[in-house]
Every structure is written in C-alpha cells, then in structure tokens.
RODO-2510 file (C-alpha; in nm, 4 decimals, decimal comma):
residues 273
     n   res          X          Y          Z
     1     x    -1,6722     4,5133    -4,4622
     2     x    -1,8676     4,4545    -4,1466
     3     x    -1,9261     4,0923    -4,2921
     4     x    -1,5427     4,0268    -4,3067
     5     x    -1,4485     4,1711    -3,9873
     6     x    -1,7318     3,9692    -3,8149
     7     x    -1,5934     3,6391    -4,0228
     8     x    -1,2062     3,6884    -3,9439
     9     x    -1,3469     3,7543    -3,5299
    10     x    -1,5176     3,4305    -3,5614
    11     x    -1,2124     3,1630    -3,7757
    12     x    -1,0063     3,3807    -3,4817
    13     x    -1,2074     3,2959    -3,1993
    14     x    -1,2577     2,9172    -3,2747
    15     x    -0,8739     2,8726    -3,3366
    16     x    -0,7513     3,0254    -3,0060
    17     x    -1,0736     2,8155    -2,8229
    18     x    -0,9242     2,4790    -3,0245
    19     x    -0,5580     2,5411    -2,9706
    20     x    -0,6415     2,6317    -2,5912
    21     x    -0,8269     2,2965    -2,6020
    22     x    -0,5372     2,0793    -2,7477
    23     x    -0,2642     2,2741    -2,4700
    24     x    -0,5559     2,1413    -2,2110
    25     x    -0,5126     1,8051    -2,3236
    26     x    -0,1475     1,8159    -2,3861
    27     x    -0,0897     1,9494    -2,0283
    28     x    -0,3395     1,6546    -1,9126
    29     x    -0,1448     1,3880    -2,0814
    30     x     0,1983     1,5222    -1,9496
    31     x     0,0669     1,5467    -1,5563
    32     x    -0,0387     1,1303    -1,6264
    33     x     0,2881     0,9937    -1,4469
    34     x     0,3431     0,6331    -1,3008
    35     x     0,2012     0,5842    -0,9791
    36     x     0,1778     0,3009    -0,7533
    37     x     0,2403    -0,0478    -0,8537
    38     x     0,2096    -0,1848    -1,1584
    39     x     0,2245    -0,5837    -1,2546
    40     x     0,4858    -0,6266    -1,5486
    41     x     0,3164    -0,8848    -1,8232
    42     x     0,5788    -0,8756    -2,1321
    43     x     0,9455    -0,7551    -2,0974
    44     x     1,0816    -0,7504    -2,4751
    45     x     0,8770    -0,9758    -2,6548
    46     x     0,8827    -1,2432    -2,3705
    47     x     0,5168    -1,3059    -2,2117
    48     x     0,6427    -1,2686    -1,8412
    49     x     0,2635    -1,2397    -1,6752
    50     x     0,3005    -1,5958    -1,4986
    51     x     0,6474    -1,4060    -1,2813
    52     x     0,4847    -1,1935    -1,0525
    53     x     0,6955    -0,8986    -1,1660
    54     x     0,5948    -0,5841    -0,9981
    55     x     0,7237    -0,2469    -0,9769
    56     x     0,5832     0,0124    -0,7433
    57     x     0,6573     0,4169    -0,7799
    58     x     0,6320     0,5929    -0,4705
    59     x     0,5747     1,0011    -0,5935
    60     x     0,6490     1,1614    -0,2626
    61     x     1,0296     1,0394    -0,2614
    62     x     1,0460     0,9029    -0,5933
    63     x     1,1582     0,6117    -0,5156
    64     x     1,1052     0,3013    -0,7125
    65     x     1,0531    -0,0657    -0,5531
    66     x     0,9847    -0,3734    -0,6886
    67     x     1,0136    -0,7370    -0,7541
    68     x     1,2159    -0,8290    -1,0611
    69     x     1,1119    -1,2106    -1,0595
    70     x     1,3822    -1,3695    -0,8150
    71     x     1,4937    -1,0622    -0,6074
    72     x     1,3434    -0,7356    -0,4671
    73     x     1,4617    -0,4002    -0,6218
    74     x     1,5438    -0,0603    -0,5088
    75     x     1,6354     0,2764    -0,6431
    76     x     1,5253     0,6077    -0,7447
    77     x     1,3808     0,7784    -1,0714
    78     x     1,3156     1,1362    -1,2021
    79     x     0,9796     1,1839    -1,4177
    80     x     0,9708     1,4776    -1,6664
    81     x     0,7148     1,5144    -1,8700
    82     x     0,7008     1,1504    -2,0994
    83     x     1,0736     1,1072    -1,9890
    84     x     1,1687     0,8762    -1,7171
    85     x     1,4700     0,7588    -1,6245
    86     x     1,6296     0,5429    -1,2679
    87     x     1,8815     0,5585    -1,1129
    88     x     2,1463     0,3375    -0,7862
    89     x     1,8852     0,0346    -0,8730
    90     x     1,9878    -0,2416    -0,6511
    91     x     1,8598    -0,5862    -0,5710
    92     x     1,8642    -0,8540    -0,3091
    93     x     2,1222    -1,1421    -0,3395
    94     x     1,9152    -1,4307    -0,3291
    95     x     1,9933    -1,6956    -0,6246
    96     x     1,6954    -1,8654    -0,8180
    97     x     1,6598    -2,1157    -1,1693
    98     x     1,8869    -2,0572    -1,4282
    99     x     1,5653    -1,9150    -1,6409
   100     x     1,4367    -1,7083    -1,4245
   101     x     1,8036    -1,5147    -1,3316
   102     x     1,7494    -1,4569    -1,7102
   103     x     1,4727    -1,2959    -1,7234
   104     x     1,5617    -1,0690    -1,3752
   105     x     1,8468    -0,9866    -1,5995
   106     x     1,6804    -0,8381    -1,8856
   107     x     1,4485    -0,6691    -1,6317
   108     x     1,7246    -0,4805    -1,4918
   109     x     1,9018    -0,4174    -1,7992
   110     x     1,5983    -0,2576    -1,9513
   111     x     1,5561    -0,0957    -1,6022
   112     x     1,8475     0,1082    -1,6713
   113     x     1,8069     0,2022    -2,0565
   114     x     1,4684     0,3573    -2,0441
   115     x     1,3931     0,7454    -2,1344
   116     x     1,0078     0,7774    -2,1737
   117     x     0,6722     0,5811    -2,0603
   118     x     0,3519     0,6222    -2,1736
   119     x     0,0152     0,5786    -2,0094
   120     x    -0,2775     0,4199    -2,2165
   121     x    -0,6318     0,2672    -2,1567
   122     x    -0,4159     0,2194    -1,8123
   123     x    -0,1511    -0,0292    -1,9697
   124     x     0,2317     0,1656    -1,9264
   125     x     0,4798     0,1108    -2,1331
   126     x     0,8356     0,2077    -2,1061
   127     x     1,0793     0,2172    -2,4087
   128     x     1,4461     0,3636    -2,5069
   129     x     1,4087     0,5426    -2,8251
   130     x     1,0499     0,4829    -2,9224
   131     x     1,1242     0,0732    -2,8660
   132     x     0,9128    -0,0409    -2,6027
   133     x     1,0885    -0,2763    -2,3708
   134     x     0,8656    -0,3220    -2,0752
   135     x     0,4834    -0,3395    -2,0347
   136     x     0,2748    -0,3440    -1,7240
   137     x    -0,0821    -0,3186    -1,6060
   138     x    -0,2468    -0,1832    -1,2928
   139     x    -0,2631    -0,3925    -0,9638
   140     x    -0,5935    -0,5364    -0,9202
   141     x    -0,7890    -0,6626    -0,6277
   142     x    -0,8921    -1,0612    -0,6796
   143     x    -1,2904    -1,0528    -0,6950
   144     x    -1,2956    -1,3036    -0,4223
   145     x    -1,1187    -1,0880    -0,1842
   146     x    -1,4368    -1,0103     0,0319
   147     x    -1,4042    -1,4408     0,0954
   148     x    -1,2947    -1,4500     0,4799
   149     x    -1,3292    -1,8259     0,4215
   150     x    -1,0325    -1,8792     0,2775
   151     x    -0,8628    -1,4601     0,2696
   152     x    -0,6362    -1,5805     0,5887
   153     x    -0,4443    -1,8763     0,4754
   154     x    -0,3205    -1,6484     0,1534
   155     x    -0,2789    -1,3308     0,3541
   156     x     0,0659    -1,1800     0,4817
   157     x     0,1510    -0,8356     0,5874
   158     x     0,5242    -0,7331     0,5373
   159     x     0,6560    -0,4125     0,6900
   160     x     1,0362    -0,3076     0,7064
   161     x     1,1728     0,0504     0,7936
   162     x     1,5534     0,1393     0,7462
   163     x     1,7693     0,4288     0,7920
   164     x     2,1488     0,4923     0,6793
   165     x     2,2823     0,2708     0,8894
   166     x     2,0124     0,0030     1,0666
   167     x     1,7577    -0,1813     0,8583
   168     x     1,3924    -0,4333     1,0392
   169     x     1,2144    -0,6569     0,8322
   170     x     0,8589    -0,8289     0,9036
   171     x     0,6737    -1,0623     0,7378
   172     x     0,3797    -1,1715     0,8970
   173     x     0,1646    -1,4726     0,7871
   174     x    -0,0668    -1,7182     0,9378
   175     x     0,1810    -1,9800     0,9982
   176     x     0,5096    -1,8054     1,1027
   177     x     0,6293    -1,4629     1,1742
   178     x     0,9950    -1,3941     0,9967
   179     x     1,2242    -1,1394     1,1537
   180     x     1,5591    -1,0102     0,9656
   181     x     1,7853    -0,7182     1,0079
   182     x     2,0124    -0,8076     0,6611
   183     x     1,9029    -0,6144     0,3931
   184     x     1,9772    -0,9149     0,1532
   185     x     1,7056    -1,1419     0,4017
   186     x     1,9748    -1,4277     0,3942
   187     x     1,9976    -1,4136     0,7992
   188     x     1,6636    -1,4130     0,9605
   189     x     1,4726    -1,5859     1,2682
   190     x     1,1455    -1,7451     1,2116
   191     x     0,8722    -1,8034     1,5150
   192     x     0,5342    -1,9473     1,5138
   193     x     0,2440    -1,6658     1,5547
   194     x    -0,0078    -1,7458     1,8102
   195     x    -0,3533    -1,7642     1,6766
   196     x    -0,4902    -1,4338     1,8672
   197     x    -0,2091    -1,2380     1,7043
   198     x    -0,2915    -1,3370     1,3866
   199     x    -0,6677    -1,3335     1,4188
   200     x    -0,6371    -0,9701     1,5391
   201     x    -0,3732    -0,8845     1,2290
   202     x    -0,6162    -1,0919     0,9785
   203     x    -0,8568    -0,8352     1,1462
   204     x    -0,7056    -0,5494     1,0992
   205     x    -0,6458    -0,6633     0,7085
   206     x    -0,9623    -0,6570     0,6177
   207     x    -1,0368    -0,3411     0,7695
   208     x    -0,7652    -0,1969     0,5056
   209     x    -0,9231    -0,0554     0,1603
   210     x    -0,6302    -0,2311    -0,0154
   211     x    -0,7510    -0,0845    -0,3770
   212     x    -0,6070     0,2897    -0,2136
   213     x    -0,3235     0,1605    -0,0142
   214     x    -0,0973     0,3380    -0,2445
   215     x    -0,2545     0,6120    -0,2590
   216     x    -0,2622     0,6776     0,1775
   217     x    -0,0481     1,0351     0,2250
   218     x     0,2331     1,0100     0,4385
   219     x     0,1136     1,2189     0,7285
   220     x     0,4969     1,3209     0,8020
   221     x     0,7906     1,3268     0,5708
   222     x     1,0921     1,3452     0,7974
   223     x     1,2584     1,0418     0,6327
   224     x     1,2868     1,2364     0,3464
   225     x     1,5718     1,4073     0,5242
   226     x     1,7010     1,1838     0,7733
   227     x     1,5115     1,2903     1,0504
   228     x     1,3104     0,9595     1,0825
   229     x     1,3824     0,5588     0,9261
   230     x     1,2171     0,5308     0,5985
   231     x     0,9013     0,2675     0,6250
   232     x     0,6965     0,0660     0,3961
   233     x     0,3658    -0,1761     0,4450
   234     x     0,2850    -0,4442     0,1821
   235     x     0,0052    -0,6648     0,2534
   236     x     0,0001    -0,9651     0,0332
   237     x    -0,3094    -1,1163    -0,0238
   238     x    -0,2819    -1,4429    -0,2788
   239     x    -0,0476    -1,3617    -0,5772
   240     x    -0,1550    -0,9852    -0,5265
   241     x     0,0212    -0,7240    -0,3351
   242     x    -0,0165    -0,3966    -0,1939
   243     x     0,2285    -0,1350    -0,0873
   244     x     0,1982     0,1993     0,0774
   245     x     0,4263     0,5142    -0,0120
   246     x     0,7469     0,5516     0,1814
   247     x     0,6611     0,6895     0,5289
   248     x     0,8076     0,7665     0,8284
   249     x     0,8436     0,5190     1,0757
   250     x     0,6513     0,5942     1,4101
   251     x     0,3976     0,7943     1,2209
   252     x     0,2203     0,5677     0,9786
   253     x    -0,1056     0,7166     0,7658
   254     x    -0,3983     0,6710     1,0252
   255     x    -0,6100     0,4545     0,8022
   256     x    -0,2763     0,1448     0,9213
   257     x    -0,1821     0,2991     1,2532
   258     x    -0,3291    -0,0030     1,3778
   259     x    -0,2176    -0,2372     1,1834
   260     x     0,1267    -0,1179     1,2144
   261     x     0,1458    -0,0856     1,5556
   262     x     0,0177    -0,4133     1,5834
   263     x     0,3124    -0,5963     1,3424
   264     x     0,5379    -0,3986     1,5749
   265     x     0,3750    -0,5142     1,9172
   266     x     0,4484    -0,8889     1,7736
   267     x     0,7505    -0,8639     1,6599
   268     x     0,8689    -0,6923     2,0132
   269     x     0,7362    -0,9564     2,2335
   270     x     0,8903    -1,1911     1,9792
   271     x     1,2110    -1,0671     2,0883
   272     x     1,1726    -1,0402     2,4277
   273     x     1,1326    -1,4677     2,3904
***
C-alpha cells in the first residue's frame, strides 16, 4: 500500500512540475510582443525586401510608425496576448510610381485587417485568421558601420516633435538641412549645413549605440497626456534606420541629449538667417 501511495505522490508530482513548466512557457511566449522596428520583406506573397518598408512599435504609447514604401505612417495599436490590432492609421500625401502606390496599398489594407502576430527565430508575422499577410525581420546594423570613411556621406539624423495643434520637422544630412512645419512635408525650406555643424552632429552619431536606440526609456512621459509635444529621433545611416520611442520634447533620454540639442541649436540659428 505504501508502494502505491509513494507511486501516485510521484506520477502527481511530475505532472503538476510539467504542467507548471508548459504555463512558464506559455506565459513566456504571450509577454513576446512587437517591439521596435522591424524591416517588412514579403507582404502577401509579393517579395517586398528591395522597398525599405519599415514599421516601428513604440510600447510606452503604443503607437505605431512607419514607412509603407512611398509615404510615412502613423497610428496606434492594442497588443493582447497573440492579438494585435491598429487603429486612426494615417499617411503622408506624397505621390510615387504607379507600382509602388500598389504595393503601399496592400500594406495599408493588410494594416487594417490584422488580429494576431507571432514572434519566431525573430521573424514576425502578422495574419487575419491564421493567413499570414505581412512578414518582417529585425533592424540590423550594416557590419561596416564602424567605417568613418565613408559613415558621413550616408548618415542623416531626422527629429520632429508635434503636439495637437503645431508640428517641426528636421532632417539633417551632410549636404543640406530641411526644415518643415506641414505634417504632409510638401512645404519645407532647405539650407546648406556648414561643415562644423555637421562634423560635430556626425560626431555625436557615432557616439550613439544605434543597435539600442529603441530601446532608450523616455525619462518623462508628459506627452502622453498633453503636458509636453510628442518627439521622435531617427538616425539614418545607409538604407538602415533607427528610431527612438516617443518622448517628450525638451527632455530627451540622456544617452541623445546631445545630439538633440544639437539638431535644435541648428535648426534655430537656421531661422534666425
């Protein structure tokens, strides 16, 4: 009797310790949600790697951003366990090829039917009903980034912060500086960067660990409720780019203050001109 008592303890014992195991792993697959930005490489059964399609999830405002191969996108999503879905996505106005409107088309379309994602071997895929629609892969850092030779004539640093009703726009590069204050970037101003500024942003670049850019913590989050404009960095480097979480502007993560406040010290004397 003592025999079947100690047998039941021990098939007891081993289920609870393997069904405790799989809720462990359940509970780690479900906390796996998209973060940062991801490069989209088939939408459908199109190969779309050679379009530069991004999409970027910021967690702390759940906010979505991206570029859906002609225009920039904008909106919001909710995450719930394997379900996703957006919501108010909106784009940019400019107009592009025939062929590639088509495929920022289908983007958007699919954009606005998906219910789950999945995460795996770091590849995300998002589908409506168990069809997968979308697939993307990490951002990656080009293996000749460490290069200063040649780093500056392919970097630019683009930062923009907007509230209800005023929105900035920068995009800095080693040519030209671009200033806008329309949302859709159709009316801008363009100036020529002097070679200091630029040398001194370039600088400040590769200072930046871009492979954690998106992960930097907002050290504020007033913009989350008005109480300061909503801000964004994105430094471009080649056909890669790199984009912080929504933060408020003024108070930047410390590991950019200076970068920021140097973008911001050119454009300002830029306007003074």
């Amino acid at each position: 009797m003592k025999f079947l008592f100690s047998v039941f303890t021990f098939i007891l014992t081993f289920t609870s310790c393997d069904s405790s195991k799989k809720v462990l792993e359940n509970n780690k697959q479900m906390q796996e949600t998209p973060s940062g930005t991801y490069y989209i490489n088939q939408i459908g059964d199109n190969d779309v790697s050679s379009n530069k399609i991004a999409i970027h999830f910021d967690e702390a405002t759940n906010k979505v951003t991206g570029f859906s191969g002609c225009n920039n996108f904008f909106g919001s999503y909710n995450v719930e366990n394997n379900n996703i879905s957006f919501s108010n996505v909106a784009t940019t106005k400019k107009m592009c090829r025939k062929d590639i409107n088509a495929i920022e088309k289908q983007v958007l379309k699919y954009l606005n039917s998906i219910n789950t994602f999945s995460i795996k071997n770091d590849v995300i895929s998002f589908s409506n009903n168990e069809k997968v629609l979308i697939t993307g892969i990490p951002k990656t850092i080009p293996s000749e980034k460490n290069k200063k030779s040649n780093i500056s004539y392919q970097t630019s640093v683009k930062y923009k912060y907007y509230s209800r009703n005023s929105f900035d726009y920068i995009l800095i590069s080693k040519d030209q500086v671009l200033i806008s204050k329309d949302e859709s970037l159709i009316n801008n101003e363009t100036f020529k960067i002097e070679t200091k500024d630029w040398n001194a942003i370039n600088e400040l670049v590769e200072a930046v660990d871009l492979e954690t850019l998106y992960k930097l913590t907002p050290p504020s989050t007033k913009h989350q409720y008005d109480g300061a404009p909503h801000a964004n960095l994105s430094i471009i480097v080649g056909d890669q780019l790199y984009m912080t979480k929504t933060f408020d502007h003024g108070n930047p993560p410390q590991a950019i203050e200076d970068l920021v406040n140097k973008v911001l010290s050119v454009k300002e004397k830029l306007a003074k001109q």
